[in-house]
Structure formats: structure tokens, C-alpha cells
C-alpha positions as CSV (number, residue, x, y, z in Angstrom):
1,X,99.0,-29.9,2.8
2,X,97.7,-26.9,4.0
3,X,98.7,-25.4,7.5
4,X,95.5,-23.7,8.0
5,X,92.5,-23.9,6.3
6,X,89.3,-22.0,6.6
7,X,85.5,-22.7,5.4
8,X,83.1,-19.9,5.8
9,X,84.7,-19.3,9.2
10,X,82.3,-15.9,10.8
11,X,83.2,-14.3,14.1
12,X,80.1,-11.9,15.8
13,X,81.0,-10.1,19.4
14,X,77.9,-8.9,20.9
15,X,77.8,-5.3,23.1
16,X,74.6,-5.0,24.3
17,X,71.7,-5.8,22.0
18,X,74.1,-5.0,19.1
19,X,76.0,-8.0,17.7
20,X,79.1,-6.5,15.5
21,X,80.7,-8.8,12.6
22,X,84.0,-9.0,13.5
23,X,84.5,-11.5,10.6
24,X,82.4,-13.0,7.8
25,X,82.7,-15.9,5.7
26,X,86.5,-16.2,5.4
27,X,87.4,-18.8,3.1
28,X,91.6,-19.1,3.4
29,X,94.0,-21.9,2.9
30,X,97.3,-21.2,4.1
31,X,100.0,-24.4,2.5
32,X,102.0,-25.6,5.0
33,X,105.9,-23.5,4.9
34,X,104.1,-20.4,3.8
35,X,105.6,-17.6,4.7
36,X,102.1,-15.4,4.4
37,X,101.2,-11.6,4.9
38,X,97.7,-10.9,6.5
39,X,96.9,-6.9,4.8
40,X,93.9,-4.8,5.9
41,X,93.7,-1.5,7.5
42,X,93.2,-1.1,11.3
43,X,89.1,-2.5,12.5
44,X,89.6,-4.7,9.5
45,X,89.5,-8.0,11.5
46,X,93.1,-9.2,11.3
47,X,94.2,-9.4,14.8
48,X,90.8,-11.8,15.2
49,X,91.4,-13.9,12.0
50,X,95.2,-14.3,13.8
51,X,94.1,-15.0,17.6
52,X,91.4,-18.1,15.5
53,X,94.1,-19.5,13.9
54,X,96.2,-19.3,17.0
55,X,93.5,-21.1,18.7
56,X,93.5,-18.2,21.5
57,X,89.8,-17.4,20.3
58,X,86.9,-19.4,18.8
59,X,84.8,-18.9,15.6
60,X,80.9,-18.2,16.2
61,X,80.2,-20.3,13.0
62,X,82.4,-22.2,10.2
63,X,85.4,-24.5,10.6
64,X,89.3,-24.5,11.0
65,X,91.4,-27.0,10.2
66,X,95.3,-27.1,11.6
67,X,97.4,-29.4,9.4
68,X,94.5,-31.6,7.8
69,X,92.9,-32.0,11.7
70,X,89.4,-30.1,12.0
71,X,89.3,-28.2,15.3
72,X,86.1,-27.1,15.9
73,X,84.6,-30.0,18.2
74,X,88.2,-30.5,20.3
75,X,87.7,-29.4,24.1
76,X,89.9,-26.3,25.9
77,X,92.8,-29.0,27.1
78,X,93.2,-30.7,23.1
79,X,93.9,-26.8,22.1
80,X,95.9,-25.8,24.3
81,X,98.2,-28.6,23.8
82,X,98.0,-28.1,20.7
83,X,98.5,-24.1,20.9
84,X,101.4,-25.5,23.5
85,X,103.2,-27.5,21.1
86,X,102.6,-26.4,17.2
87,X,102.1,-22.7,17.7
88,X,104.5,-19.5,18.6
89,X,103.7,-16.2,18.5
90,X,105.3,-12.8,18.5
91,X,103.3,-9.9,19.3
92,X,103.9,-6.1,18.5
93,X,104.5,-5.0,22.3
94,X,106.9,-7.8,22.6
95,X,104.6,-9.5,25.3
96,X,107.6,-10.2,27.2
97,X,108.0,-11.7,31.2
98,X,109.6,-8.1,32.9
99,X,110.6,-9.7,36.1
100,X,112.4,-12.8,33.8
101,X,115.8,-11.8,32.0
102,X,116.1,-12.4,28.6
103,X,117.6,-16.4,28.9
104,X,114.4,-17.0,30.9
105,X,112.0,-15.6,28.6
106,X,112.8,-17.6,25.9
107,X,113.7,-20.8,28.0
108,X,109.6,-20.7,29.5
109,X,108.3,-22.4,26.7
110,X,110.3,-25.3,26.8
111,X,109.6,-25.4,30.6
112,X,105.9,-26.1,29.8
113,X,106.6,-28.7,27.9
114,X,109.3,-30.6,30.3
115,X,111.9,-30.3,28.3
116,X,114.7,-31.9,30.5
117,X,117.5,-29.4,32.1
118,X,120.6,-30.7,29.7
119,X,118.4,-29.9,26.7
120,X,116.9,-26.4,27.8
121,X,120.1,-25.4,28.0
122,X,121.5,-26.3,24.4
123,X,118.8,-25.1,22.6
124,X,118.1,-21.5,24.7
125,X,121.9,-21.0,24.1
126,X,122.0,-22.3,20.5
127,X,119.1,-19.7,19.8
128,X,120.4,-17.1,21.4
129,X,123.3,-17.2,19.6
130,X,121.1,-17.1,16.5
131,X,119.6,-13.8,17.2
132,X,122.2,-12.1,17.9
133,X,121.8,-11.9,21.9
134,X,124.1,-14.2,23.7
135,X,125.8,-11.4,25.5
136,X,122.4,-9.7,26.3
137,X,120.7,-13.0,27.9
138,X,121.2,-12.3,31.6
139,X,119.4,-8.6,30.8
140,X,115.9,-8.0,32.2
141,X,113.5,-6.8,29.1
142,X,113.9,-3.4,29.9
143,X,117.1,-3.0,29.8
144,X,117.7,-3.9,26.2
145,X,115.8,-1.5,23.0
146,X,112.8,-2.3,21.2
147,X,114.9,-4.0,18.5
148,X,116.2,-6.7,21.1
149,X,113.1,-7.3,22.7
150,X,111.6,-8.3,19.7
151,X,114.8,-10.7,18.4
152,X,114.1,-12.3,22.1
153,X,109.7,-12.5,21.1
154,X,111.1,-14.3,17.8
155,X,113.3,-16.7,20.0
156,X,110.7,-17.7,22.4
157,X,108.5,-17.7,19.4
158,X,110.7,-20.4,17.8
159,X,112.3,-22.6,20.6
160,X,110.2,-25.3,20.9
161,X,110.0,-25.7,16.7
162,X,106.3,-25.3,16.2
163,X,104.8,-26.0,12.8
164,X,103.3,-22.5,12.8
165,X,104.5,-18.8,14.0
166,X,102.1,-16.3,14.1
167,X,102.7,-12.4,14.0
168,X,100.9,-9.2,14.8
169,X,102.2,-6.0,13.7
170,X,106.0,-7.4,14.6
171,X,107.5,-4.3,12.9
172,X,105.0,-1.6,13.9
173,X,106.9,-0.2,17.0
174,X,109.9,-0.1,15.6
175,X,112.7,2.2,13.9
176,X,113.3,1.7,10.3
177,X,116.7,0.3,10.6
178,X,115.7,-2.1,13.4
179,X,112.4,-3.2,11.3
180,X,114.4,-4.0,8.5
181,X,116.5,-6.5,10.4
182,X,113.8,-7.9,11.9
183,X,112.0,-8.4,8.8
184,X,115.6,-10.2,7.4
185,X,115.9,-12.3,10.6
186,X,112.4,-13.4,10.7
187,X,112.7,-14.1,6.7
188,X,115.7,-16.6,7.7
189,X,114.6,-18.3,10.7
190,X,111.6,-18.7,8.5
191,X,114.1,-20.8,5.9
192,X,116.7,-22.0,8.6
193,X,113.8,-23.7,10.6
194,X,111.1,-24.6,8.0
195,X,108.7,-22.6,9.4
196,X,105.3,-21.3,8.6
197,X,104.4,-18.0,9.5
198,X,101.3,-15.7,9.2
199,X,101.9,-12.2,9.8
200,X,99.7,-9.2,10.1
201,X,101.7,-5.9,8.7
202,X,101.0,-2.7,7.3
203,X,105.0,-3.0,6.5
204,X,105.5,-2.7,2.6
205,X,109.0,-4.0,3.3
206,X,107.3,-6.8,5.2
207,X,104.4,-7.8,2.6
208,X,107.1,-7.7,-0.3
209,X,108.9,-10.9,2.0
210,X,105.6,-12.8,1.7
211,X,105.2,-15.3,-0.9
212,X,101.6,-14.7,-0.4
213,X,98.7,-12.6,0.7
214,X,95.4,-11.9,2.4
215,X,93.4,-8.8,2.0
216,X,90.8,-8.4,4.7
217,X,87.9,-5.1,4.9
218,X,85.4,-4.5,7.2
219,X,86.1,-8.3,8.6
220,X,85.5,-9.7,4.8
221,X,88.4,-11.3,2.4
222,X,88.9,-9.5,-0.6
């Protein structure tokens, strides 16, 4: 099965009387437990190819498919429930609550989805301990580095188990040391948790990870 699919999927934004292609015509199939690199140089359309398939924007023409279920004709509340409960994300600026600490931050998702108390607990403390940042979890976001910040984005990103993680730049605002363990951690939580992910790089070290890969130019697949 395929984790995402897409058929002839187009995006257009329109500023003014000018309507600009973001995307055109992107044909992709994603299998499900993929751990997938999205390539292209900056303009080339990848941040909107990831915010369709995280269902946070819409195609103007062409159809997406999440696990086998077509997507285009579900209302706002379907997708966000869905977005709620299959999807995490981890952003390149970390995207992080400043006034929650660390244990809170990751915790939030669970929230939304009433987890009960008991279980919250167990499994913000289980991941936390998986990421290296048990000690760190009553620390508000900034005051822990770059590196930490983005261990707690890929807890968050991970706590409630969704079928798909999704990526943007995860490495781009950080040292070289730090990026490589972040690749190596998000490369095992990818295995430990049987986890897709799409990811959007311009890290080599990243790409090399990926068993596969999407080429995008000028909003078209190569």
C-alpha cells in the first residue's frame, strides 16, 4: 500500500491578476514505511508538495490519496482529524510552544486527542527517555540548543504514533555534529516505531538515509 499517492496533483496561488504555478502535475506514490527524501532547490515547490500531503493546504486541481482513502471531497473537520491522528510534523525552526517546557510540548498532542492522565504520562516519559532529554524536560525551549529543540520537534512529532511524519529542512539550522545525530535518531525512530517519513533536505548526509527520492524544479517532478 502506498502512504501517499498523487495523480496530476497542480497547485496555482494567484497575486493579483497573475496566477504563479506553484506545482504542476505531480504524479508520486510514496509505499507505506518509506523513509523518502523530497530534493529540489529553494522556489522549487517542496515545502507546498509537504504542507498537501500534510493536509495543512489544498491542491487547486488533481487528487491525493492517504493510505488507499482519496481526500479530495472530505470536509475541514474529516482532515483535521485525520491530520490530528495519522500525521506529525517536525519543522526547521523547531515550531515549538515557548511559554510550555519541554515535557509539555511533547505531551500537547496527546492532550488533543484525550489521551487519559495515567497514559500521557508513560508515554511522554518513555519518549523522552528515547531522545535523550529526560533530564532536560522541565526546560522552557529556550533554554536548551538548537540540537535539543529539535530531538523535542521529533518527540512531539512521534508521540501519538502517526502512520506518517513529515519533515522540512529538519537539519538546515543546525551544526554539523548536531545534524548528524539528528539524521541517526530520526533514521531509528523511523525503524523502532515503523514509521513513514517524507522529508525535504538539501542534506547529502540526509538524502543518502532515504531509501528513496523525489526531484522537484520549478514546482515540476523530474
Amino acid at each position: 500500500m502506498n502512504i501517499i499517492e498523487t495523480t496530476n496533483l497542480s497547485k496555482q496561488y494567484q497575486q493579483g491578476d497573475l496566477s504563479v504555478n506553484a506545482l504542476s502535475q505531480i504524479n508520486m506514490e510514496i509505499p507505506y514505511l518509506a523513509f523518502t527524501a523530497l530534493l529540489g532547490p529553494s522556489g522549487s515547490g517542496k515545502s507546498t508538495l509537504l504542507n498537501i500531503c500534510g493536509l495543512i493546504d489544498k491542491p487547486t486541481d488533481g487528487k491525493l490519496s492517504f493510505c488507499g482513502t482519496a481526500l479530495n471531497n472530505l470536509s475541514d473537520k474529516e482532515l483535521t482529524t485525520i491530520r490530528r491522528e495519522k500525521l506529525g510534523f517536525i519543522f526547521q525552526g523547531f515550531n515549538l510552544v515557548p511559554v510550555m517546557n519541554v515535557y509539555d510540548n511533547v505531551e500537547y498532542p496527546l492532550i488533543l486527542l484525550g489521551v487519559a492522565k495515567k497514559e500521557r504520562v508513560e508515554r511522554v516519559d518513555s519518549m523522552l527517555e528515547l531522545v535523550g532529554l529526560e533530564k532536560y524536560k522541565n526546560h522552557l525551549p529556550d533554554q536548551i540548543s538548537g540540537g535539543q529543540k529539535q530531538r523535542v520537534a521529533i518527540a512531539r512529532a512521534l508521540i501519538a504514533k502517526p502512520s506518517l511524519v513529515i519533515a522540512d529542512e529538519p537539519t538546515a539550522n543546525l551544526d554539523t555534529k548536531t545534524a548528524t545525530d539528528i539524521i541517526e535518531l530520526m533514521h531509528k525512530m523511523h525503524v523502532d516505531f515503523n514509521t513513514s517519513f517524507i522529508i525535504a533536505t538539501h542534506d547529502e548526509r540526509m538524502s543518502s538515509r532515504c531509501k528513496a527520492s523525489f526531484h522537484l524544479q520549478d514546482g515540476v517532478l523530474l
